[in-house]
C-alpha positions as CSV (number, residue, x, y, z in Angstrom):
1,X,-10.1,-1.7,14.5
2,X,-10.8,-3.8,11.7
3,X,-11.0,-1.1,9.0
4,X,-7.5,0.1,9.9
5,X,-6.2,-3.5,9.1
6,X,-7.4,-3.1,5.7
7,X,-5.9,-0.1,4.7
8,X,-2.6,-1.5,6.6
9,X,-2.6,-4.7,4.3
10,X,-3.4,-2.2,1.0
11,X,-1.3,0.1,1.8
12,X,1.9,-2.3,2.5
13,X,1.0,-4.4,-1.0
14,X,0.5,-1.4,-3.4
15,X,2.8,-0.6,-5.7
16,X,4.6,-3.8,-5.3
17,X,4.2,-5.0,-9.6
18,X,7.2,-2.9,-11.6
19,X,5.4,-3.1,-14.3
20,X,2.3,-2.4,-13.0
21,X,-1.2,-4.9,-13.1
22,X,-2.8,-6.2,-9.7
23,X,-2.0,-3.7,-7.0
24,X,0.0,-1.5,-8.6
25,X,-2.7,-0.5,-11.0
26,X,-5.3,-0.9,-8.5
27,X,-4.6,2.1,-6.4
28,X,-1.9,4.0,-5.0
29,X,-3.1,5.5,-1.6
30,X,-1.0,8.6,0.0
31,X,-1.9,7.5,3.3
32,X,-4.2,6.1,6.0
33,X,-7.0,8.6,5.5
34,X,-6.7,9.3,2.0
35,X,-7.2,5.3,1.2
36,X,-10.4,5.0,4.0
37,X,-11.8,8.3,1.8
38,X,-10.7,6.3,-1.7
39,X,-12.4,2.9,-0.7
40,X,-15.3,3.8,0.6
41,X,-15.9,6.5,-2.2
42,X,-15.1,4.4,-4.9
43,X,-16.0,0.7,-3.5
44,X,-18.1,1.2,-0.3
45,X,-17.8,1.7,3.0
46,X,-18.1,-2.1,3.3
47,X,-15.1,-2.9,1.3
48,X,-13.3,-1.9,4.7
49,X,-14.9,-5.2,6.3
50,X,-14.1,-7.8,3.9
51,X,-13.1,-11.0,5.3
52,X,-15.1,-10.0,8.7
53,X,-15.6,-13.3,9.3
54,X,-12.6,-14.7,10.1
55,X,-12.5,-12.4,13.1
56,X,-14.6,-14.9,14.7
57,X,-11.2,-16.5,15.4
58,X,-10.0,-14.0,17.4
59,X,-11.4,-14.9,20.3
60,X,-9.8,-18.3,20.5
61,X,-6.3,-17.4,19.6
62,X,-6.3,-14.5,21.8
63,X,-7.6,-17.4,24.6
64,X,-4.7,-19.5,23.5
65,X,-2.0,-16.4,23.2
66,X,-2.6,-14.8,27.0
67,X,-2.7,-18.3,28.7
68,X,0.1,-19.4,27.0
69,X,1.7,-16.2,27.8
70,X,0.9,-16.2,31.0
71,X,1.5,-20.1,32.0
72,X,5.0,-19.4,30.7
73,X,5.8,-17.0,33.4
74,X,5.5,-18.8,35.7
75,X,6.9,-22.0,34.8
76,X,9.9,-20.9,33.0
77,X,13.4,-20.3,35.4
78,X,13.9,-16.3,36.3
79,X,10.5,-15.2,37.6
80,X,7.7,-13.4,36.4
81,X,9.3,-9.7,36.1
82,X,12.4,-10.9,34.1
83,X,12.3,-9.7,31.1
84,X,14.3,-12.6,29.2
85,X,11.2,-14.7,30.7
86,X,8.8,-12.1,29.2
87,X,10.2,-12.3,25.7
88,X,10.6,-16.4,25.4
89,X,6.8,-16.4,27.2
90,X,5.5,-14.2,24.1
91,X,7.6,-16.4,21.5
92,X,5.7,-19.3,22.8
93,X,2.7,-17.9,22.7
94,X,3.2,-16.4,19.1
95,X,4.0,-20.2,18.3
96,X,1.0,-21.4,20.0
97,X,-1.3,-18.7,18.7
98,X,-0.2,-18.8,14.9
99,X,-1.3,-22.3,14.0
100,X,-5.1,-20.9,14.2
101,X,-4.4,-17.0,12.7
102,X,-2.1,-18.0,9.7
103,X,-4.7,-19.5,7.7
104,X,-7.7,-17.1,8.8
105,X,-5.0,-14.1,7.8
106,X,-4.4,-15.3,4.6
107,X,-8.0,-15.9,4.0
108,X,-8.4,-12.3,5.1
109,X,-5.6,-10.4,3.2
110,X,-6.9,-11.9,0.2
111,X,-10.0,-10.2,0.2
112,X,-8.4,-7.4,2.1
113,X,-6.4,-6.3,-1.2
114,X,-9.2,-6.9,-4.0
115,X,-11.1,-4.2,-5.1
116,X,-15.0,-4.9,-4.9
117,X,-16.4,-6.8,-8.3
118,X,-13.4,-7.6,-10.1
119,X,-13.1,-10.5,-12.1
120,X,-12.2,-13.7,-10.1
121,X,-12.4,-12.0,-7.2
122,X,-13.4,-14.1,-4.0
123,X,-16.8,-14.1,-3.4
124,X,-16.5,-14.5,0.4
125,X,-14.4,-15.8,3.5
126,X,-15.6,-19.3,3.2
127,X,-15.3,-19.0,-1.0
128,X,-11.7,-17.1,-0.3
129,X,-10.6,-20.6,1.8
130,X,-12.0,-23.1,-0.8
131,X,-10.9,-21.4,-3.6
132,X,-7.0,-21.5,-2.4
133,X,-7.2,-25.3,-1.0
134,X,-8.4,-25.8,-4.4
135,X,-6.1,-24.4,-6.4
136,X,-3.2,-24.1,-4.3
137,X,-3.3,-26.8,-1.5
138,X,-3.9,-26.8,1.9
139,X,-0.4,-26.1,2.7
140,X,-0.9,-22.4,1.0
141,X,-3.2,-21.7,4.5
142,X,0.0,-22.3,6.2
143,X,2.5,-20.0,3.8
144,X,4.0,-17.0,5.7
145,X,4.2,-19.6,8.7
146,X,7.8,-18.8,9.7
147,X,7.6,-14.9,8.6
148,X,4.6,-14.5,11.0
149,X,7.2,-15.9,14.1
150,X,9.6,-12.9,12.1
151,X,7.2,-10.8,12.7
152,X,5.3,-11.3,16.7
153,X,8.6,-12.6,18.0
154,X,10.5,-9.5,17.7
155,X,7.0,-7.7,18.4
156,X,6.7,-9.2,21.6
157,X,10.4,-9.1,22.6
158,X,10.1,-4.9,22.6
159,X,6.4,-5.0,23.7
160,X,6.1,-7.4,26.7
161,X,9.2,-6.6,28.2
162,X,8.3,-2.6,27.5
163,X,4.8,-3.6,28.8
164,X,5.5,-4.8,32.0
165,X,8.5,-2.1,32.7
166,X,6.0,1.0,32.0
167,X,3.8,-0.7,34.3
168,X,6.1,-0.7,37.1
169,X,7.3,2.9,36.2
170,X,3.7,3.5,36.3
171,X,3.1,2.4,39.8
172,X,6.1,4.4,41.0
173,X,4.6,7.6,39.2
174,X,0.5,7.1,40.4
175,X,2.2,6.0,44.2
176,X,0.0,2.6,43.5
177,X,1.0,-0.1,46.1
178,X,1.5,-2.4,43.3
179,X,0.9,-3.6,39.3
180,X,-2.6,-4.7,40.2
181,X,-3.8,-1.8,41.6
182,X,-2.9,0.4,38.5
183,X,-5.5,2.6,37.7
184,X,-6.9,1.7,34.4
185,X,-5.6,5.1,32.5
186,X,-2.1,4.1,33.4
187,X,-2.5,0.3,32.0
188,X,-4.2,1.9,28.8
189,X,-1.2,4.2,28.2
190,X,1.6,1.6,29.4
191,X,-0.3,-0.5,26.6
192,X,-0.6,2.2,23.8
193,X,3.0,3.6,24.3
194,X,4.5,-0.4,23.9
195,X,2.1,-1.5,21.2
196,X,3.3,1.6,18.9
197,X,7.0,1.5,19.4
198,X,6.9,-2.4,18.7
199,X,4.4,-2.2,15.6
200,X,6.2,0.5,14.4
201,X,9.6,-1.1,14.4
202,X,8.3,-4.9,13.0
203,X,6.5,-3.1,10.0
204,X,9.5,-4.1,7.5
205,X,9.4,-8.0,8.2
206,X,5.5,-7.7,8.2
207,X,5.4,-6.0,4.6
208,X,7.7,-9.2,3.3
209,X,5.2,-11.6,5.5
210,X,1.7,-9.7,4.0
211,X,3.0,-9.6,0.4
212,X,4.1,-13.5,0.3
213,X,1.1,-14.3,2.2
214,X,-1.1,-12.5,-0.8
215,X,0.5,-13.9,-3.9
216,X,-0.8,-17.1,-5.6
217,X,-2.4,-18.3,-8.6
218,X,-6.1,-18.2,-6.9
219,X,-5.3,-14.4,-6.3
220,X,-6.1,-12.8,-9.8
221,X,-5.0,-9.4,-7.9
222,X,-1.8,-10.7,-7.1
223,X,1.0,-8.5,-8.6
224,X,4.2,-10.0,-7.8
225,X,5.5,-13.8,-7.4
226,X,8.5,-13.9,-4.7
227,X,10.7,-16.7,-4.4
228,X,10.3,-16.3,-0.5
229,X,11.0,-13.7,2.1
230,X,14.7,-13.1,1.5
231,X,13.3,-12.3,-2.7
232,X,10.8,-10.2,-1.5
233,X,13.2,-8.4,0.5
234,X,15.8,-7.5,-2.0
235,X,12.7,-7.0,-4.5
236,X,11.1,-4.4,-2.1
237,X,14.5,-2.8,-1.4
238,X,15.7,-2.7,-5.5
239,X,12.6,-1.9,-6.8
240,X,11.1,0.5,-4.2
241,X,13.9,1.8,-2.0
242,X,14.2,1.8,2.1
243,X,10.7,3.8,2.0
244,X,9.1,0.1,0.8
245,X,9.6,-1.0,4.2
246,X,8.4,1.8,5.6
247,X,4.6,1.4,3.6
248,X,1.5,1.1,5.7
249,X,3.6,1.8,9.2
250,X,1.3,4.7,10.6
251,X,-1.8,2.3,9.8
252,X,-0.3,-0.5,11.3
253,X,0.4,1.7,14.2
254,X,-3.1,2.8,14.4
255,X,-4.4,-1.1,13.9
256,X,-2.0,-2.6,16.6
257,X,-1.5,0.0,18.9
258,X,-5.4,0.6,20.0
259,X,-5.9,-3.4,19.2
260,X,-3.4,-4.4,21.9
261,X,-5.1,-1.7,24.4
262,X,-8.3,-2.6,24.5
263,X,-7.3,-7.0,24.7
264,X,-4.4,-6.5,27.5
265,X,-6.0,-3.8,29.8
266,X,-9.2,-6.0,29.5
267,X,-7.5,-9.0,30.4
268,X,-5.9,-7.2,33.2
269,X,-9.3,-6.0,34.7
270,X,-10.8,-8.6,33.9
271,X,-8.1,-10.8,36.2
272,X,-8.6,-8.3,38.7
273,X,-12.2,-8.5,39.3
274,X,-11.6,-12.5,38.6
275,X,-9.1,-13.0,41.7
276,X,-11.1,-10.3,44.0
277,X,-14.2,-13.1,43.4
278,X,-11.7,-16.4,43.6
Protein backbone atom coordinates (compact mmCIF):
# COMPACT_ATOMS: atom_id res chain seq x y z
CA UNK A 1 0.00 0.00 0.00
CA UNK A 2 2.97 2.07 0.01
CA UNK A 3 2.23 3.93 -3.23
CA UNK A 4 -1.17 5.05 -1.84
CA UNK A 5 0.73 6.66 1.12
CA UNK A 6 2.48 8.82 -1.25
CA UNK A 7 -0.14 10.28 -3.01
CA UNK A 8 -1.96 10.62 0.53
CA UNK A 9 1.06 12.83 1.97
CA UNK A 10 1.07 14.91 -1.79
CA UNK A 11 -2.10 15.23 -1.91
CA UNK A 12 -2.76 16.56 1.86
CA UNK A 13 0.45 19.14 1.39
CA UNK A 14 -0.34 20.68 -2.04
CA UNK A 15 -1.53 23.75 -2.44
CA UNK A 16 -0.61 24.71 1.04
CA UNK A 17 2.01 28.05 -0.11
CA UNK A 18 -0.55 31.26 -0.90
CA UNK A 19 1.64 32.50 -2.82
CA UNK A 20 2.74 29.66 -4.51
CA UNK A 21 6.68 28.03 -4.53
CA UNK A 22 7.35 24.38 -2.97
CA UNK A 23 4.15 22.40 -3.31
CA UNK A 24 2.00 24.67 -4.49
CA UNK A 25 3.88 25.07 -7.71
CA UNK A 26 4.90 21.59 -7.70
CA UNK A 27 1.62 20.07 -8.63
CA UNK A 28 -1.88 20.26 -7.96
CA UNK A 29 -3.44 16.64 -8.29
CA UNK A 30 -7.41 16.24 -8.75
CA UNK A 31 -7.30 13.07 -7.02
CA UNK A 32 -5.90 9.71 -6.12
CA UNK A 33 -5.68 8.38 -9.66
CA UNK A 34 -5.06 11.39 -11.43
CA UNK A 35 -1.69 12.05 -9.18
CA UNK A 36 -0.49 7.99 -9.50
CA UNK A 37 -0.97 8.76 -13.55
CA UNK A 38 0.92 12.45 -12.98
CA UNK A 39 3.87 10.91 -10.98
CA UNK A 40 4.68 8.17 -12.68
CA UNK A 41 4.31 9.91 -16.09
CA UNK A 42 6.21 12.82 -15.30
CA UNK A 43 8.74 11.44 -12.50
CA UNK A 44 8.58 7.52 -12.67
CA UNK A 45 6.84 4.91 -11.45
CA UNK A 46 9.50 4.82 -8.71
CA UNK A 47 8.87 8.13 -7.37
CA UNK A 48 5.82 6.34 -5.69
CA UNK A 49 8.49 4.31 -3.45
CA UNK A 50 10.59 6.97 -2.16
CA UNK A 51 11.60 6.58 1.33
CA UNK A 52 10.99 2.59 0.91
CA UNK A 53 13.33 2.05 3.35
CA UNK A 54 12.05 3.16 6.36
CA UNK A 55 9.37 0.53 5.99
CA UNK A 56 11.78 -1.73 7.41
CA UNK A 57 10.49 -0.29 10.65
CA UNK A 58 7.28 -1.50 10.29
CA UNK A 59 7.67 -4.62 11.43
CA UNK A 60 8.90 -3.64 14.81
CA UNK A 61 6.44 -1.00 15.68
CA UNK A 62 3.65 -3.10 14.51
CA UNK A 63 5.34 -5.90 17.15
CA UNK A 64 5.33 -3.19 19.76
CA UNK A 65 1.68 -1.71 18.83
CA UNK A 66 -0.40 -5.31 18.94
CA UNK A 67 1.37 -6.50 22.12
CA UNK A 68 0.97 -3.46 23.74
CA UNK A 69 -2.54 -3.49 22.58
CA UNK A 70 -3.17 -6.54 23.46
CA UNK A 71 -1.26 -6.76 27.05
CA UNK A 72 -3.49 -3.79 27.96
CA UNK A 73 -6.62 -5.74 27.71
CA UNK A 74 -6.04 -7.74 29.87
CA UNK A 75 -4.47 -5.89 32.56
CA UNK A 76 -6.39 -2.83 32.60
CA UNK A 77 -9.89 -2.96 35.07
CA UNK A 78 -13.31 -3.68 32.81
CA UNK A 79 -12.39 -6.79 30.71
CA UNK A 80 -11.42 -7.50 27.37
CA UNK A 81 -14.77 -6.54 25.46
CA UNK A 82 -15.19 -3.13 27.13
CA UNK A 83 -14.87 -0.75 24.94
CA UNK A 84 -13.45 2.16 27.28
CA UNK A 85 -10.67 -0.69 27.85
CA UNK A 86 -10.38 -0.95 23.98
CA UNK A 87 -9.81 2.67 23.38
CA UNK A 88 -7.13 3.55 26.53
CA UNK A 89 -5.34 -0.10 25.19
CA UNK A 90 -4.96 1.60 21.56
CA UNK A 91 -3.80 5.02 23.25
CA UNK A 92 -1.12 3.12 24.83
CA UNK A 93 -0.12 1.48 22.20
CA UNK A 94 -0.10 4.60 19.81
CA UNK A 95 2.24 5.98 22.64
CA UNK A 96 4.36 2.97 22.72
CA UNK A 97 4.40 2.60 18.96
CA UNK A 98 5.20 6.34 17.98
CA UNK A 99 8.62 6.79 19.61
CA UNK A 100 9.95 4.32 16.60
CA UNK A 101 7.49 5.71 13.48
CA UNK A 102 7.82 9.54 14.19
CA UNK A 103 11.19 9.93 13.09
CA UNK A 104 11.04 7.07 10.14
CA UNK A 105 7.64 9.20 8.99
CA UNK A 106 9.26 12.36 8.84
CA UNK A 107 12.20 10.84 7.14
CA UNK A 108 9.55 9.44 4.71
CA UNK A 109 7.27 12.43 4.01
CA UNK A 110 10.13 14.32 3.16
CA UNK A 111 10.99 12.51 0.22
CA UNK A 112 7.36 11.57 -0.19
CA UNK A 113 6.58 15.37 -1.29
CA UNK A 114 9.74 16.14 -3.54
CA UNK A 115 9.59 15.85 -6.97
CA UNK A 116 12.45 13.53 -8.47
CA UNK A 117 15.88 15.69 -9.32
CA UNK A 118 15.18 18.94 -7.84
CA UNK A 119 17.64 20.93 -6.38
CA UNK A 120 18.52 20.05 -2.78
CA UNK A 121 16.47 17.35 -2.88
CA UNK A 122 17.34 14.37 -0.49
CA UNK A 123 19.29 11.96 -2.15
CA UNK A 124 17.88 8.98 0.00
CA UNK A 125 16.36 7.68 3.44
CA UNK A 126 19.65 7.52 5.12
CA UNK A 127 20.74 11.18 3.29
CA UNK A 128 16.93 12.46 4.19
CA UNK A 129 17.86 11.62 8.22
CA UNK A 130 21.36 13.12 8.19
CA UNK A 131 20.53 15.92 6.38
CA UNK A 132 17.70 17.11 9.05
CA UNK A 133 19.96 16.11 12.25
CA UNK A 134 22.27 18.24 10.55
CA UNK A 135 20.58 21.17 9.95
CA UNK A 136 17.83 20.97 12.13
CA UNK A 137 18.60 18.84 15.22
CA UNK A 138 17.80 15.62 16.36
CA UNK A 139 14.81 16.83 18.08
CA UNK A 140 13.20 17.68 14.37
CA UNK A 141 12.85 13.49 14.09
CA UNK A 142 10.65 13.94 16.94
CA UNK A 143 8.39 17.15 15.66
CA UNK A 144 4.65 16.20 15.01
CA UNK A 145 5.23 14.03 18.35
CA UNK A 146 2.05 15.09 20.07
CA UNK A 147 -0.09 15.64 16.62
CA UNK A 148 0.67 11.94 15.80
CA UNK A 149 -1.13 10.90 19.52
CA UNK A 150 -3.97 13.72 17.78
CA UNK A 151 -4.13 11.67 15.21
CA UNK A 152 -4.05 7.36 16.28
CA UNK A 153 -5.73 8.24 19.54
CA UNK A 154 -8.93 9.32 18.14
CA UNK A 155 -8.23 6.71 15.21
CA UNK A 156 -8.19 3.90 17.50
CA UNK A 157 -10.92 5.12 19.89
CA UNK A 158 -13.55 4.73 16.63
CA UNK A 159 -11.64 1.75 15.21
CA UNK A 160 -10.92 -0.78 18.02
CA UNK A 161 -13.93 -0.31 19.74
CA UNK A 162 -15.82 -0.45 16.09
CA UNK A 163 -13.40 -3.47 15.49
CA UNK A 164 -14.17 -5.64 18.07
CA UNK A 165 -18.22 -4.79 18.02
CA UNK A 166 -18.44 -5.77 14.14
CA UNK A 167 -16.77 -8.85 15.13
CA UNK A 168 -19.21 -9.80 17.58
CA UNK A 169 -22.13 -8.69 15.25
CA UNK A 170 -20.27 -10.74 12.89
CA UNK A 171 -20.44 -14.00 14.85
CA UNK A 172 -24.15 -13.42 15.54
CA UNK A 173 -24.69 -12.98 11.57
CA UNK A 174 -22.19 -16.24 10.20
CA UNK A 175 -23.93 -18.39 13.61
CA UNK A 176 -19.94 -18.76 14.58
CA UNK A 177 -19.76 -20.19 18.20
CA UNK A 178 -17.43 -17.44 18.98
CA UNK A 179 -14.76 -14.35 17.81
CA UNK A 180 -12.11 -16.92 17.16
CA UNK A 181 -13.91 -18.99 15.01
CA UNK A 182 -14.81 -16.06 12.52
CA UNK A 183 -14.33 -16.99 9.15
CA UNK A 184 -11.65 -15.03 7.70
CA UNK A 185 -14.04 -12.97 5.15
CA UNK A 186 -15.92 -11.71 8.09
CA UNK A 187 -12.60 -10.43 10.00
CA UNK A 188 -11.39 -8.88 6.65
CA UNK A 189 -14.64 -6.92 6.31
CA UNK A 190 -15.11 -6.14 10.23
CA UNK A 191 -11.43 -4.74 9.54
CA UNK A 192 -12.09 -2.76 6.23
CA UNK A 193 -15.50 -1.31 7.32
CA UNK A 194 -13.61 0.23 10.86
CA UNK A 195 -10.34 1.14 9.25
CA UNK A 196 -12.38 3.50 6.70
CA UNK A 197 -14.79 5.21 8.98
CA UNK A 198 -11.82 5.96 11.40
CA UNK A 199 -9.24 7.14 8.62
CA UNK A 200 -11.79 8.90 7.14
CA UNK A 201 -12.87 10.95 10.16
CA UNK A 202 -8.88 11.66 11.59
CA UNK A 203 -7.99 13.01 8.05
CA UNK A 204 -8.23 16.81 9.27
CA UNK A 205 -5.75 16.44 12.44
CA UNK A 206 -3.54 14.25 10.14
CA UNK A 207 -3.29 17.13 7.29
CA UNK A 208 -2.08 19.67 10.34
CA UNK A 209 0.28 16.62 11.69
CA UNK A 210 1.83 15.80 7.70
CA UNK A 211 2.28 19.51 6.88
CA UNK A 212 4.25 20.48 10.24
CA UNK A 213 5.99 17.28 10.08
CA UNK A 214 7.26 18.34 6.26
CA UNK A 215 8.30 21.99 6.84
CA UNK A 216 11.98 22.88 7.72
CA UNK A 217 14.85 24.60 6.51
CA UNK A 218 16.55 21.09 5.11
CA UNK A 219 13.20 20.72 3.06
CA UNK A 220 13.95 23.05 0.02
CA UNK A 221 10.27 21.83 -1.08
CA UNK A 222 8.83 23.13 1.87
CA UNK A 223 6.04 25.79 1.15
CA UNK A 224 4.75 26.92 4.31
CA UNK A 225 6.36 27.64 7.91
CA UNK A 226 3.56 27.07 10.82
CA UNK A 227 3.90 28.25 14.18
CA UNK A 228 2.47 24.79 15.30
CA UNK A 229 -0.69 22.87 14.87
CA UNK A 230 -3.25 25.38 16.13
CA UNK A 231 -1.29 27.96 13.01
CA UNK A 232 -1.67 25.43 10.67
CA UNK A 233 -5.08 24.93 11.47
CA UNK A 234 -6.40 28.45 11.14
CA UNK A 235 -3.89 28.75 8.01
CA UNK A 236 -5.50 25.64 6.34
CA UNK A 237 -9.05 26.85 7.32
CA UNK A 238 -8.33 30.92 6.09
CA UNK A 239 -6.50 30.21 3.32
CA UNK A 240 -8.06 27.03 1.89
CA UNK A 241 -11.60 26.68 3.36
CA UNK A 242 -13.17 23.49 5.25
CA UNK A 243 -12.36 21.43 1.90
CA UNK A 244 -8.38 21.78 3.18
CA UNK A 245 -9.16 19.40 5.74
CA UNK A 246 -10.81 17.38 3.59
CA UNK A 247 -7.42 16.92 1.04
CA UNK A 248 -6.03 13.51 0.47
CA UNK A 249 -9.10 11.73 2.54
CA UNK A 250 -10.14 9.06 -0.18
CA UNK A 251 -6.25 8.14 -0.42
CA UNK A 252 -5.81 7.93 3.04
CA UNK A 253 -8.83 5.82 3.03
CA UNK A 254 -7.40 3.61 0.45
CA UNK A 255 -3.84 3.60 2.39
CA UNK A 256 -5.27 2.79 5.88
CA UNK A 257 -8.25 0.98 5.28
CA UNK A 258 -6.55 -2.15 3.22
CA UNK A 259 -3.21 -1.51 5.54
CA UNK A 260 -5.13 -2.24 8.73
CA UNK A 261 -6.80 -5.42 6.92
CA UNK A 262 -4.19 -7.29 5.93
CA UNK A 263 -1.92 -6.62 9.70
CA UNK A 264 -5.13 -7.23 12.11
CA UNK A 265 -6.77 -10.29 10.28
CA UNK A 266 -3.15 -11.67 10.04
CA UNK A 267 -2.53 -11.21 13.47
CA UNK A 268 -5.76 -12.74 14.25
CA UNK A 269 -4.98 -16.03 12.12
CA UNK A 270 -1.95 -15.98 12.93
CA UNK A 271 -3.08 -16.21 16.93
CA UNK A 272 -5.30 -18.77 15.87
CA UNK A 273 -3.19 -21.29 14.39
CA UNK A 274 -0.52 -20.09 17.35
CA UNK A 275 -2.95 -21.22 20.34
CA UNK A 276 -4.30 -24.42 18.26
CA UNK A 277 -0.20 -25.39 18.42
CA UNK A 278 0.39 -23.99 22.24
Amino acid sequence: MYPMMTVKSRLQVQGGAAGGGGTASMYMYRGPIHAIYSISAQEGWRTLYKGYATVGQIGPATALYMATYQTAKKVLPGGEENPLVHFCGGVLATLVQSSVTVPTEIVRQRQMVQTSGGEGAYKGSLHALKTIVRMEGFSALYRGFFLAQMVWGPYNAVYLPLWEASKRVAVKFSGAESKEKLAVQYELGSAFFSSSIASALTNPADIVKTRIQIQGKSNVNSSTQYNGALDAARSIYRKEGVRGFTKGMSSRVLWVAPSATITFTTFDQLMKRFNQLW
